[in-house]
TIRO-2110 file (N, C-alpha, C; in Angstrom, 1 decimal):
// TIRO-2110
12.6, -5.6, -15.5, N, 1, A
12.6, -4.2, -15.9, CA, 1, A
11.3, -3.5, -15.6, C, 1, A
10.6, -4.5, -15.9, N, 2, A
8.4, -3.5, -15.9, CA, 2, A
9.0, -3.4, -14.3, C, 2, A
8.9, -4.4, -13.3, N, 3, A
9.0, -4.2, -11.9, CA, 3, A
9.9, -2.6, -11.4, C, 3, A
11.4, -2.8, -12.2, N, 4, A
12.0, -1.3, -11.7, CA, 4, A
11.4, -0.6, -11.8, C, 4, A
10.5, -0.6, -13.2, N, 5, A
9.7, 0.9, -13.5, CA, 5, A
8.6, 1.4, -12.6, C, 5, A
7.7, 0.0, -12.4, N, 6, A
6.4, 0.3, -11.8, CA, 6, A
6.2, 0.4, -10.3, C, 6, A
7.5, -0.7, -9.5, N, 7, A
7.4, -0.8, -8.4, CA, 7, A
6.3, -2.1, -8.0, C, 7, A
6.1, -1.6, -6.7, N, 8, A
4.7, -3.3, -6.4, CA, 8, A
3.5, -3.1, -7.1, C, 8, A
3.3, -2.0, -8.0, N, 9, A
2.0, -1.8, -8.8, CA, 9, A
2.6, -3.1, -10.0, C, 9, A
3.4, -3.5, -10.3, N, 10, A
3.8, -4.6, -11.7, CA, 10, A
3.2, -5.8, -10.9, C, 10, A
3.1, -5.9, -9.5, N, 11, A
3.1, -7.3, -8.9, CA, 11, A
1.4, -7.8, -9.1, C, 11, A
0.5, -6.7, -9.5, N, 12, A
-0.7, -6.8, -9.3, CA, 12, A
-1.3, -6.5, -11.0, C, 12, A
-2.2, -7.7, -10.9, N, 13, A
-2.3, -7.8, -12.7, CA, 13, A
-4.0, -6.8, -12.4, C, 13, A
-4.6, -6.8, -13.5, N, 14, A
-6.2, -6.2, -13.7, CA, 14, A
-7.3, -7.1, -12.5, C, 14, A
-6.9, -8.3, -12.8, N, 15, A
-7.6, -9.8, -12.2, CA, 15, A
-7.2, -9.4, -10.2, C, 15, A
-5.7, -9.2, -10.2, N, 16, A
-6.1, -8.8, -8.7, CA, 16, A
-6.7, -7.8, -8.1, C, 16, A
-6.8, -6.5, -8.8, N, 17, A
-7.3, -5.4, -8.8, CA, 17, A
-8.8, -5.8, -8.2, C, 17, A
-9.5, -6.5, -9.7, N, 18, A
-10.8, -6.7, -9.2, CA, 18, A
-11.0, -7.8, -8.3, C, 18, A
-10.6, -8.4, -7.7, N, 19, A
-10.5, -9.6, -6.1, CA, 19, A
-10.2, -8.5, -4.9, C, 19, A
-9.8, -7.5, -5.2, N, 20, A
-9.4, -6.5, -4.0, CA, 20, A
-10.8, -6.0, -4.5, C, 20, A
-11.3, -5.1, -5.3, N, 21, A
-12.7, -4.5, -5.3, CA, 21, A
-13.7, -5.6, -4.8, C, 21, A
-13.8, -6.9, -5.1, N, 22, A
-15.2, -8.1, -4.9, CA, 22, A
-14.9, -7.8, -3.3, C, 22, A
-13.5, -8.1, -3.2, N, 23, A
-13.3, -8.4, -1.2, CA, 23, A
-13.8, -7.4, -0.7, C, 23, A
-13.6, -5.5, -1.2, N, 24, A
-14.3, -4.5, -0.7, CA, 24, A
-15.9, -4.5, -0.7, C, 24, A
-16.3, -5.1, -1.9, N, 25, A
-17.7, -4.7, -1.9, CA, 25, A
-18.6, -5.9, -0.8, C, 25, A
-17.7, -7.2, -0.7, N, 26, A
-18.0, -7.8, -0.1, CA, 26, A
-17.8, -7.8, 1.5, C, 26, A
-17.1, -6.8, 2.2, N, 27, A
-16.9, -6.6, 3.5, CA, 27, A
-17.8, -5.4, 3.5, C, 27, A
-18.3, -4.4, 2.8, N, 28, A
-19.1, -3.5, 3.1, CA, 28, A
-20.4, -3.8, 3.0, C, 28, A
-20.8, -5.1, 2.5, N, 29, A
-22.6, -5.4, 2.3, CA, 29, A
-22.3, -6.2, 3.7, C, 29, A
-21.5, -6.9, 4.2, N, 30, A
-21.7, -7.4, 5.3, CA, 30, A
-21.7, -6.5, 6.9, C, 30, A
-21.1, -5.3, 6.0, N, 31, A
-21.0, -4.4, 7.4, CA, 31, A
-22.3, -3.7, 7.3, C, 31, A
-22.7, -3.6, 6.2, N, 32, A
-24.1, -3.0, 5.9, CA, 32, A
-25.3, -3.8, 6.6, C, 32, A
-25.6, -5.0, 6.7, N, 33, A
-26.4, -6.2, 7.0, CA, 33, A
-25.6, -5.7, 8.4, C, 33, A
-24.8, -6.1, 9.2, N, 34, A
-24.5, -6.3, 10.4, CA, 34, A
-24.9, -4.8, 11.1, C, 34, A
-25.2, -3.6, 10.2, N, 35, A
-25.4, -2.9, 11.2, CA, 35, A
-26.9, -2.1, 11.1, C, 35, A
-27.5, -3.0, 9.9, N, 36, A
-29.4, -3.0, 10.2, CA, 36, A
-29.4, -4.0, 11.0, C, 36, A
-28.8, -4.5, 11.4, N, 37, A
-29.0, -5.8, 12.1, CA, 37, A
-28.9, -5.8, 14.0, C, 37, A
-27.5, -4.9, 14.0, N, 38, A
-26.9, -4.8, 15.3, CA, 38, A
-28.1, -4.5, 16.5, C, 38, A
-27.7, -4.7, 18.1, N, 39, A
-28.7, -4.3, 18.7, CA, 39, A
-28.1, -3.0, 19.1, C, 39, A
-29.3, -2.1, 19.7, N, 40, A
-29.1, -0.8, 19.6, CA, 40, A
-27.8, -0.4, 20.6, C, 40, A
-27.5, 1.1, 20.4, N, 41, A
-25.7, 1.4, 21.0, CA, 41, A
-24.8, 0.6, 21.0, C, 41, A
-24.7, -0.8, 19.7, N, 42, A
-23.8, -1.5, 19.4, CA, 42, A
-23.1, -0.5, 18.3, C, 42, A
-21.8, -0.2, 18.2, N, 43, A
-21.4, 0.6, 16.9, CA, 43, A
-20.4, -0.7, 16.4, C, 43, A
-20.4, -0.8, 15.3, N, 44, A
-19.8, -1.8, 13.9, CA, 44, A
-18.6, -1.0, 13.4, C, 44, A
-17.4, -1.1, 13.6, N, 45, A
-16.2, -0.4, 12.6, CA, 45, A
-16.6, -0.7, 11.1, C, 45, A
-16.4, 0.5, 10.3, N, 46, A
-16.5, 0.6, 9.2, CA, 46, A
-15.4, -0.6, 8.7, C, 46, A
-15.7, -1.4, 7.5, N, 47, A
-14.4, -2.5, 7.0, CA, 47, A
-13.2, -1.6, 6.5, C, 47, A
-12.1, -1.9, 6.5, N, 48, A
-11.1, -1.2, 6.1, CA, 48, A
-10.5, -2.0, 4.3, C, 48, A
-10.4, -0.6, 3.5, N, 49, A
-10.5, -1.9, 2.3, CA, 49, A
-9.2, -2.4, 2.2, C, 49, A
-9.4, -3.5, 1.3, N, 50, A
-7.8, -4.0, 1.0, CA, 50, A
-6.6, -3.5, 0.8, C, 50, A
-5.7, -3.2, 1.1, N, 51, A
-4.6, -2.9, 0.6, CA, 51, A
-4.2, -2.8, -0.7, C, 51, A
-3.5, -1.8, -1.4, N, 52, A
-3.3, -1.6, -3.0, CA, 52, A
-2.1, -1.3, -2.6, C, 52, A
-1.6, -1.4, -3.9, N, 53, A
-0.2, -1.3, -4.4, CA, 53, A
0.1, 0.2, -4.2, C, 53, A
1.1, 0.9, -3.5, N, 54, A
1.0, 1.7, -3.2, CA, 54, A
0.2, 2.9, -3.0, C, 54, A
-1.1, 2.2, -1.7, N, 55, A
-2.1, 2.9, -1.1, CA, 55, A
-2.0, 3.6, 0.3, C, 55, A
-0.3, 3.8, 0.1, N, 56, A
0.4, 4.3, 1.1, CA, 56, A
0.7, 5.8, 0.9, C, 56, A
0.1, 6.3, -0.2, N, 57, A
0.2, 7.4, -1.2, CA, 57, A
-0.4, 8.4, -0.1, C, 57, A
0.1, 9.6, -0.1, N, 58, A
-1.1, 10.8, 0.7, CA, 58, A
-2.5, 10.8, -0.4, C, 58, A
-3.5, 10.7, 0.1, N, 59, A
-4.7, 11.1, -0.4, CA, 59, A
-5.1, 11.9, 0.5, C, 59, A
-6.1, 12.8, -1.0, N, 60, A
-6.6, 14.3, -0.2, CA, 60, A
-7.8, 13.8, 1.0, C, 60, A
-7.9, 14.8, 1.8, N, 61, A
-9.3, 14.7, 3.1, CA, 61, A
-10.8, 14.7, 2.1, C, 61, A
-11.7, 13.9, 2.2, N, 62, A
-12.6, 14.2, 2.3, CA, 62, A
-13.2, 15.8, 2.1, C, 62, A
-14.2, 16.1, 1.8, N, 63, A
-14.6, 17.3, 1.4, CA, 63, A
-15.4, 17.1, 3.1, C, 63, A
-15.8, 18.7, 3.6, N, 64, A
-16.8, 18.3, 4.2, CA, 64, A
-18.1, 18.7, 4.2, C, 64, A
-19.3, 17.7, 4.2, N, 65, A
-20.3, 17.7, 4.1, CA, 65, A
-21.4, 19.0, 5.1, C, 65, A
-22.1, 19.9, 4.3, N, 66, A
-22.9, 20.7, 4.8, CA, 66, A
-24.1, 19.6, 5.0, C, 66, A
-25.4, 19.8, 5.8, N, 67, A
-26.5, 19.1, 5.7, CA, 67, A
-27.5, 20.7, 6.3, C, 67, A
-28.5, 20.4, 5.1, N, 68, A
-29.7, 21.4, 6.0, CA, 68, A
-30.1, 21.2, 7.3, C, 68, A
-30.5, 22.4, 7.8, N, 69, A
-31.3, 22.2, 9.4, CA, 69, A
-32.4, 21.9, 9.3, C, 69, A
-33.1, 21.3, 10.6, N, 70, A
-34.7, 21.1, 10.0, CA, 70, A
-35.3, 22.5, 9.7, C, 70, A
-35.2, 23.3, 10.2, N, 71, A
-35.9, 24.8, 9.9, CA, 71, A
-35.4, 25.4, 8.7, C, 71, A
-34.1, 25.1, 8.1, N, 72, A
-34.2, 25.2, 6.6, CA, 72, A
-35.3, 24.1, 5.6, C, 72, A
-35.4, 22.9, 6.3, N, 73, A
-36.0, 22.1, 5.3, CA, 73, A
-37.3, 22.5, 5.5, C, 73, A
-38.2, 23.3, 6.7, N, 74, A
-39.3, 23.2, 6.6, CA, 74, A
-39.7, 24.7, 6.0, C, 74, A
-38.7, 25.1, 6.0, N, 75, A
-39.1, 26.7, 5.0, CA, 75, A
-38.6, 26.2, 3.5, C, 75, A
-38.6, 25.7, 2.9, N, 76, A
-38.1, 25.1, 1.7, CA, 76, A
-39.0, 24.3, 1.3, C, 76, A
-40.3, 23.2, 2.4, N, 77, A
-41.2, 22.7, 1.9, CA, 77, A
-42.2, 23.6, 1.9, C, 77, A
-42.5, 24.4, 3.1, N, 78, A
-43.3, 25.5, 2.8, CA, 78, A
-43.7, 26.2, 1.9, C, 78, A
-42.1, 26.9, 1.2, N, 79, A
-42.2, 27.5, -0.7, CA, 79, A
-42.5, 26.4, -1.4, C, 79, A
-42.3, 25.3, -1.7, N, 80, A
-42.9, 24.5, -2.5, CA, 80, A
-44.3, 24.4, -2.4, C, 80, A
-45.0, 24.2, -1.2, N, 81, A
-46.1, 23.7, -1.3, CA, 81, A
-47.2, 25.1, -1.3, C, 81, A
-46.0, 26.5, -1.2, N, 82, A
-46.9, 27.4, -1.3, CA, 82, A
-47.4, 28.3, -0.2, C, 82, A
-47.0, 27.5, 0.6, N, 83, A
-47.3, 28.2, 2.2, CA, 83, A
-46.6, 29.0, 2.5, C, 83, A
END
């Protein structure tokens, strides 16, 4: 019955959950290391995390990220420092 209710989320206890987070944290320090490491115009694919119990779900996009220009950042240290 828990299975009809939950689906493949019943198949996965707390304990697998966190062996899917260790294996994520653990493919991402290695991709981390591998790409201070790589030689230059080598690109490294990002790891793909493990698979969850219905992670087949639509999730929302990403937000997208603004970044200052350098000419905003140097008028911004400028007011700080007073200049």
């Amino acid at each position: 019955m828990h299975r009809a209710e939950y689906g493949e989320e019943a198949d996965w206890s707390t304990a697998e959950y966190l062996l899917a987070l260790i294996g994520d944290h653990i493919a991402a320090g290695n991709w981390l290391f591998a790409e201070v490491h790589k030689e230059q115009g080598v690109s490294n694919p990002e790891p793909e995390p493990i698979p969850r119990p219905n992670s087949n779900r639509e999730t929302e996009p990403e937000p997208v990220r603004e970044f200052a220009t350098p000419e905003q950042i140097m008028q911004l240290l400028a007011t700080v420092q007073g200049g």
